[in-house]
VMD Tcl script that builds the backbone (N, CA, C; Angstrom):
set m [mol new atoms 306]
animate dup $m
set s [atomselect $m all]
$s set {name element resname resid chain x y z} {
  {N N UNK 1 A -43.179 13.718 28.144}
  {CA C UNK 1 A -41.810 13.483 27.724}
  {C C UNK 1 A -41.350 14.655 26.862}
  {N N UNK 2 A -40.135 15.121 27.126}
  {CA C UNK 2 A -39.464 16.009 26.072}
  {C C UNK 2 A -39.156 16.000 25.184}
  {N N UNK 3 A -39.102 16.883 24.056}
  {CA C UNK 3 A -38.674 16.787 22.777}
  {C C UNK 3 A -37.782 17.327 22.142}
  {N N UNK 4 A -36.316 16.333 21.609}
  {CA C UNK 4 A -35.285 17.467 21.249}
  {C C UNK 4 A -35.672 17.936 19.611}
  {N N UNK 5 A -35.483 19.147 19.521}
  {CA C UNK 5 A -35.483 19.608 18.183}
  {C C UNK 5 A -33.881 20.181 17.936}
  {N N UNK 6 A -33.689 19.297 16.727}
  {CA C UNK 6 A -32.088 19.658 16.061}
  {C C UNK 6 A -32.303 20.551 15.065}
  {N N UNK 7 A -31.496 21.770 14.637}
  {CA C UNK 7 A -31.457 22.185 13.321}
  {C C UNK 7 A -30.544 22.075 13.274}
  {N N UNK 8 A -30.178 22.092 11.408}
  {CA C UNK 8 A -29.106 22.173 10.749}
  {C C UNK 8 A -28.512 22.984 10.538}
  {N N UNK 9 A -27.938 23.631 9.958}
  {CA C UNK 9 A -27.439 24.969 8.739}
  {C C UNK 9 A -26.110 24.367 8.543}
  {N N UNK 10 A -26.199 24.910 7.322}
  {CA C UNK 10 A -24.424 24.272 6.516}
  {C C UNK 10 A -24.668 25.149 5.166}
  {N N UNK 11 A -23.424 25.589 4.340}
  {CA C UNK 11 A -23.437 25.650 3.219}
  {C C UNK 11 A -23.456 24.405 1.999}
  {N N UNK 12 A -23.071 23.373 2.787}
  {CA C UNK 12 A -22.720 22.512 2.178}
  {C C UNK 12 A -24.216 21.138 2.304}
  {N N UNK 13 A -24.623 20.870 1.200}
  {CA C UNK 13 A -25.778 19.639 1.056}
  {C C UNK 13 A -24.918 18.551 1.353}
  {N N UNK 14 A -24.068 18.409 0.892}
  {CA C UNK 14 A -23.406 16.720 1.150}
  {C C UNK 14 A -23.888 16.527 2.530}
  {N N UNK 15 A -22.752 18.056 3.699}
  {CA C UNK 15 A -22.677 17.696 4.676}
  {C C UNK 15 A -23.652 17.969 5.707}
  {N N UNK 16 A -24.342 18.202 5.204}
  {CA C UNK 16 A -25.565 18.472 5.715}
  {C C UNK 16 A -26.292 16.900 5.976}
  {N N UNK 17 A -26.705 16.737 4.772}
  {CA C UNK 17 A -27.384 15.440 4.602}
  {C C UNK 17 A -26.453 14.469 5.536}
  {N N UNK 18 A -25.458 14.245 5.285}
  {CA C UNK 18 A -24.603 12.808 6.191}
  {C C UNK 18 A -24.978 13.617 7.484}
  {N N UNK 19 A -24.856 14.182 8.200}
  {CA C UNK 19 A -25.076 14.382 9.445}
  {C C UNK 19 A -26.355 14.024 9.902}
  {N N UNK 20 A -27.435 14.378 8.924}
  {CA C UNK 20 A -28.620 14.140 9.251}
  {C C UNK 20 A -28.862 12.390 9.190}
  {N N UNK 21 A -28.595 12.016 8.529}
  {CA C UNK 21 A -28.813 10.444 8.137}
  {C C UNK 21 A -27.873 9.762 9.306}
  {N N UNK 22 A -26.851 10.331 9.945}
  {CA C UNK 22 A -26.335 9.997 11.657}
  {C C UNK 22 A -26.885 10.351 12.522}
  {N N UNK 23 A -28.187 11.257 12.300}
  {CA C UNK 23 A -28.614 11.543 13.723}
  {C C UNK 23 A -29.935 10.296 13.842}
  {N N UNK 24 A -30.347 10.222 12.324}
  {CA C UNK 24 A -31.623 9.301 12.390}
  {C C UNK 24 A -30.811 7.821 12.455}
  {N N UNK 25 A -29.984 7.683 11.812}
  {CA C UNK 25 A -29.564 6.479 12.407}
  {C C UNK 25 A -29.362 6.343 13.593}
  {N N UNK 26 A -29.223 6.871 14.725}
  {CA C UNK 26 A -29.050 7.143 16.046}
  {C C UNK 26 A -30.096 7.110 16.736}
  {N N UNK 27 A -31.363 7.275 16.289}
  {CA C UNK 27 A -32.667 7.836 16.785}
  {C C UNK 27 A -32.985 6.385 16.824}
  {N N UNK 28 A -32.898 5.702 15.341}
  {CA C UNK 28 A -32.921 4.181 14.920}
  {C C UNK 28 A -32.704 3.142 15.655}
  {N N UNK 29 A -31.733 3.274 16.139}
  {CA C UNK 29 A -30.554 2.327 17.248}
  {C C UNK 29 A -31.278 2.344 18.565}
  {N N UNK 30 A -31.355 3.492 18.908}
  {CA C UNK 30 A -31.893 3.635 20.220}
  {C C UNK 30 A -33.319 3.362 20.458}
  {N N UNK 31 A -34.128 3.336 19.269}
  {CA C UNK 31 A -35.767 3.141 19.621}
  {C C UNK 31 A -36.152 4.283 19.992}
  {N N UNK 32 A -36.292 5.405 19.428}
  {CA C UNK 32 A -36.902 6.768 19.734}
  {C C UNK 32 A -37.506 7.028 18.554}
  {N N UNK 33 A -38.498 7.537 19.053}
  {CA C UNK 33 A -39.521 8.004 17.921}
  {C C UNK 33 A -38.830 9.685 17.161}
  {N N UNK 34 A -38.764 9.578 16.112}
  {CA C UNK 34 A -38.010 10.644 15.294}
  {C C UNK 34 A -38.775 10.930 14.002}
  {N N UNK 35 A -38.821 12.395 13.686}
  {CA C UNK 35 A -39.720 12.920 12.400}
  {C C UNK 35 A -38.476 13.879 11.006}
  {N N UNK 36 A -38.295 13.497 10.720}
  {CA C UNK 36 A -37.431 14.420 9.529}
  {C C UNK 36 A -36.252 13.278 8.781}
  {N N UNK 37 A -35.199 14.141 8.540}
  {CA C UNK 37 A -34.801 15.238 8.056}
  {C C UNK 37 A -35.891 15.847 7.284}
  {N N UNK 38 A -36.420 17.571 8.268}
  {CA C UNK 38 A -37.578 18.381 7.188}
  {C C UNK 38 A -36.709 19.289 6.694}
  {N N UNK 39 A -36.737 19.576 5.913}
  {CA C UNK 39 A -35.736 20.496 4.693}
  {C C UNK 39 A -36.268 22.238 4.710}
  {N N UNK 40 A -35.825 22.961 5.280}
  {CA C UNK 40 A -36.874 23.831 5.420}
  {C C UNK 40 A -36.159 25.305 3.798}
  {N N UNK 41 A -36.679 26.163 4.017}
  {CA C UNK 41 A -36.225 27.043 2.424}
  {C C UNK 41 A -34.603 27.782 2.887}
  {N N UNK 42 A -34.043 27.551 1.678}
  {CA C UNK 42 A -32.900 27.579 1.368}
  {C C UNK 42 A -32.844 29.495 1.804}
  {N N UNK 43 A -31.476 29.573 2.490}
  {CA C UNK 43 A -31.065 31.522 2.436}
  {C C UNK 43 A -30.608 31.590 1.272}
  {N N UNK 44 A -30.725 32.307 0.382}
  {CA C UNK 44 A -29.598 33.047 -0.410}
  {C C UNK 44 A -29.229 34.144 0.263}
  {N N UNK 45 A -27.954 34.426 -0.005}
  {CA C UNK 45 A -27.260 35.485 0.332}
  {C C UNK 45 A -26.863 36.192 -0.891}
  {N N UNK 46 A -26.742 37.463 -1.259}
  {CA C UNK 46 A -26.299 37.660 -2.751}
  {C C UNK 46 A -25.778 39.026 -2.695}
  {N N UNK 47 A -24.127 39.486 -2.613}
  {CA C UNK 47 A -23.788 40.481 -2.597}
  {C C UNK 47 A -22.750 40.874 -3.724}
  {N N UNK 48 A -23.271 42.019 -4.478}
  {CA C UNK 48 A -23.453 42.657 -5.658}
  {C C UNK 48 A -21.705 43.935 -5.385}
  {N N UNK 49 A -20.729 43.205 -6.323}
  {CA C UNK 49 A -19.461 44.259 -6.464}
  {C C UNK 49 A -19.110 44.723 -7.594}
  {N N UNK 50 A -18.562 46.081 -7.781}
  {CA C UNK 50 A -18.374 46.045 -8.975}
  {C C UNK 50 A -16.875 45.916 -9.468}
  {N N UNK 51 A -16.679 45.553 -10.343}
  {CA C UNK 51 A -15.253 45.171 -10.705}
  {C C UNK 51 A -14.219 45.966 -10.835}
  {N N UNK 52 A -14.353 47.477 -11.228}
  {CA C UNK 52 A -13.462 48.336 -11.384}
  {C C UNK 52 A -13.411 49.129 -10.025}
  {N N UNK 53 A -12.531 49.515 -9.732}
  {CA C UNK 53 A -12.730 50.347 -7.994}
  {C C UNK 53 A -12.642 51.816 -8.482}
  {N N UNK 54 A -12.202 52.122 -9.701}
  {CA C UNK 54 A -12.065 53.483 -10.028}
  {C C UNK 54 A -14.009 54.053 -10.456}
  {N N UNK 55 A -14.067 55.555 -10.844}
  {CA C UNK 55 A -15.098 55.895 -11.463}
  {C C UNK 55 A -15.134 55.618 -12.716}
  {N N UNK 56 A -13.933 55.746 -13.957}
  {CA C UNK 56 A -13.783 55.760 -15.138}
  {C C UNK 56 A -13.817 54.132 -15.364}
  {N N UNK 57 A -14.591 54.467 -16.317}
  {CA C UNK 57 A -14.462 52.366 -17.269}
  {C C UNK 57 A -15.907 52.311 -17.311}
  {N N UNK 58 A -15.858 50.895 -17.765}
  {CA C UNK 58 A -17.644 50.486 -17.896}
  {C C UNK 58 A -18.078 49.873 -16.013}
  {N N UNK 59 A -19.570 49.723 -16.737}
  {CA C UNK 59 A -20.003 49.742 -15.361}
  {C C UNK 59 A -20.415 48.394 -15.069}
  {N N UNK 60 A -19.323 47.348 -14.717}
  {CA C UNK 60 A -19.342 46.413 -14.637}
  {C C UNK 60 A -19.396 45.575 -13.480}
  {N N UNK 61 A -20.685 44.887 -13.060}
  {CA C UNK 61 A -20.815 44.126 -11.799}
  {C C UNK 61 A -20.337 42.615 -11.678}
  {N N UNK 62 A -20.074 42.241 -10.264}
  {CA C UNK 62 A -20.045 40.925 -10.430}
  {C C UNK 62 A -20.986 40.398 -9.157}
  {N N UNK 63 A -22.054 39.208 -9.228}
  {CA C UNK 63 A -22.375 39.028 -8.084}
  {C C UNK 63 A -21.736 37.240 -7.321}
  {N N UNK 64 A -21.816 37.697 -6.212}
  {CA C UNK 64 A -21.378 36.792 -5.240}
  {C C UNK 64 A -22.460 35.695 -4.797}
  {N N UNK 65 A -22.699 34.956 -4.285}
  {CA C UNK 65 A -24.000 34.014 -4.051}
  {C C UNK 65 A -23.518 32.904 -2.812}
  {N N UNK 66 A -24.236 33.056 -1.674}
  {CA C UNK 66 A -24.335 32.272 -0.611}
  {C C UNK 66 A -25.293 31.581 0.099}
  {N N UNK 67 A -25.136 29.930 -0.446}
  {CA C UNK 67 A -26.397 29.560 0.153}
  {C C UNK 67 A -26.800 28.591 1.141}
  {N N UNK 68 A -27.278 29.142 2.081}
  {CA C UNK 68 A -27.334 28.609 3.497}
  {C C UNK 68 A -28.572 27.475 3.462}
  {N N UNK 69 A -28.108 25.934 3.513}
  {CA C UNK 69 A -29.256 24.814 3.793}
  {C C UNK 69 A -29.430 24.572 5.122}
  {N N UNK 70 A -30.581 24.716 5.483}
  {CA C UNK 70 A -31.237 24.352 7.042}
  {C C UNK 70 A -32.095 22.977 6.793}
  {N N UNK 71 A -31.940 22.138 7.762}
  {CA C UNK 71 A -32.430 20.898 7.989}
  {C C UNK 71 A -33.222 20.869 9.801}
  {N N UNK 72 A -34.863 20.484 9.722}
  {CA C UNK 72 A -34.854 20.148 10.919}
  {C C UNK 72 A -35.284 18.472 11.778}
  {N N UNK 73 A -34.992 18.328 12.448}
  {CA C UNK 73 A -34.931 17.016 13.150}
  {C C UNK 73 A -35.106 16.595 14.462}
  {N N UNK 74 A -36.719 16.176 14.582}
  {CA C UNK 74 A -37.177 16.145 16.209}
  {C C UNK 74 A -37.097 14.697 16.637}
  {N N UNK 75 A -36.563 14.387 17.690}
  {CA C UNK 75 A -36.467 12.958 18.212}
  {C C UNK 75 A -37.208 13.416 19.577}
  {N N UNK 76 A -37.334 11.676 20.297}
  {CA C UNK 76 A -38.001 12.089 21.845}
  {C C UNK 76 A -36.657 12.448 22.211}
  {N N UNK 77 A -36.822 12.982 23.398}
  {CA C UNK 77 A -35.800 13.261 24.182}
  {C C UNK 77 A -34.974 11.947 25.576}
  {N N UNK 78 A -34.659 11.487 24.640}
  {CA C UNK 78 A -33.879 10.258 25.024}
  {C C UNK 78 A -32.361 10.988 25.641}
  {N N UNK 79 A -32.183 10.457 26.686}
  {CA C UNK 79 A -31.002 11.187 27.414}
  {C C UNK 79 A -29.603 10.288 26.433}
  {N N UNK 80 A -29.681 9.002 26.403}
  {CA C UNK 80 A -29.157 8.042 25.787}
  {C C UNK 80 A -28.721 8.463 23.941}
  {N N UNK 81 A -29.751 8.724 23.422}
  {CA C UNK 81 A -29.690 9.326 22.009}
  {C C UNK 81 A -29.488 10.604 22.183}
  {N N UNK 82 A -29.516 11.424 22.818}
  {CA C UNK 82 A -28.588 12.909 22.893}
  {C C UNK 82 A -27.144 12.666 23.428}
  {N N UNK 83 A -26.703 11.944 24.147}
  {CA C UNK 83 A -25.709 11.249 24.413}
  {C C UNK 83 A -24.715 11.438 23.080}
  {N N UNK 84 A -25.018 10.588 22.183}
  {CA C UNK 84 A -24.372 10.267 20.930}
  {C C UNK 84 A -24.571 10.994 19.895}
  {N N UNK 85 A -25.888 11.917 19.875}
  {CA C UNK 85 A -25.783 12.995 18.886}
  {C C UNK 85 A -24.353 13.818 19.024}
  {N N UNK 86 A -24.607 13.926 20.421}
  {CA C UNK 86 A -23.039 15.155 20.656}
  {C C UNK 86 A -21.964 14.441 20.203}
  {N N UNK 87 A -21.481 12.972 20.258}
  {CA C UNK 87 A -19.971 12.673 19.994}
  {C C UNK 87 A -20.059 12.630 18.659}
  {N N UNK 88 A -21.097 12.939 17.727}
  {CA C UNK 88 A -20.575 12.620 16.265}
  {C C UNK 88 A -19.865 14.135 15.656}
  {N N UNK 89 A -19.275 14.028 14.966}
  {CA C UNK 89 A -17.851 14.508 14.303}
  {C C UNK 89 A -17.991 15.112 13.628}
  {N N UNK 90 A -18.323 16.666 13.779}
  {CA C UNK 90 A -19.177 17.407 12.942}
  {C C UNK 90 A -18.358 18.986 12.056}
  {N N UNK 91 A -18.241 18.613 10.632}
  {CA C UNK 91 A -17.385 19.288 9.937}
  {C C UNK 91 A -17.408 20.522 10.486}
  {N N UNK 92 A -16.919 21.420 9.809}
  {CA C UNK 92 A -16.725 22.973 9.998}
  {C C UNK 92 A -17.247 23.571 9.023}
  {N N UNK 93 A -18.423 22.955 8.411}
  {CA C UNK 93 A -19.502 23.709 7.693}
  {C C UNK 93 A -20.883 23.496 8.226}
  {N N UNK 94 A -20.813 22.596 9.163}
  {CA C UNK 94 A -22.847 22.434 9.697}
  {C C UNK 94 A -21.870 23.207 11.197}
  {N N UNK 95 A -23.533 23.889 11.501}
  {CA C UNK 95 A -23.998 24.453 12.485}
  {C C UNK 95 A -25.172 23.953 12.795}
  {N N UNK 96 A -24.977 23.070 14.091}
  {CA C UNK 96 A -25.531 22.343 15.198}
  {C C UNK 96 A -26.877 23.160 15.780}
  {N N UNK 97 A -27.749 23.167 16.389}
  {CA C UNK 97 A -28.440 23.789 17.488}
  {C C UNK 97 A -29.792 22.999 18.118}
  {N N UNK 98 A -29.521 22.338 19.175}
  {CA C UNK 98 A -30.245 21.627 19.998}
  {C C UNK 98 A -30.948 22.222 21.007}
  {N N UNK 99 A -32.045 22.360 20.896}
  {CA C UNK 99 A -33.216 22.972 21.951}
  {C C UNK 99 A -34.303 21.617 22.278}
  {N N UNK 100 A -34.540 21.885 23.774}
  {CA C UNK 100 A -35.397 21.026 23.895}
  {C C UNK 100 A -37.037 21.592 24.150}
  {N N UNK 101 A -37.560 20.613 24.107}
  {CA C UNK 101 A -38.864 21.223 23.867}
  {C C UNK 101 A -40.313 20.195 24.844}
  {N N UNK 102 A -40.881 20.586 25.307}
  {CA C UNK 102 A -41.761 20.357 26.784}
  {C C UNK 102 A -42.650 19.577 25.496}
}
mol reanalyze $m
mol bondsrecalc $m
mol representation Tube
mol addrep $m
């Protein structure tokens, strides 16, 4: 039997997490065997500007900070529970990615 593996990515934990807690509720419903939400290490992103655009003045930085949460989530591969993963309603901060797996 196949195995779907979901990841997450979002900037956002809220929306991260509610998505995940809809996919296992889904996994739930349907009777499929499911392992996670596994939380895997956080990206930082961190890009360094400095505040004055001229040469003259002090030398003053500011940094920026971006941080990318990944979540992963393997269910069987239930045609039925992939079904309904896809219709749920998914903000414009998670990034989806469904691979299946032998």
């Amino acid at each position: 039997m196949s195995t779907a593996v979901i990841k997450l990515i979002s900037t956002s934990v809220k929306d991260i997490n509610g998505i995940a807690s809809q996919i296992k509720n889904i996994a739930q419903s349907v009777n499929v065997k499911s392992a996670g939400p596994i939380p895997l290490p956080t990206h930082r992103i961190v890009h360094t500007t400095r505040r004055t655009p001229a040469a003259d003045g002090s030398h003053t930085f500011e940094k920026w900070e971006m941080r990318l949460h990944k979540r992963l989530i393997e269910i069987d591969g239930s045609e039925q529970a992939l079904r309904q993963v896809m219709r749920i309603p998914v903000p414009d901060t998670v990034q989806i990615e469904i691979s299946l797996a032998e």
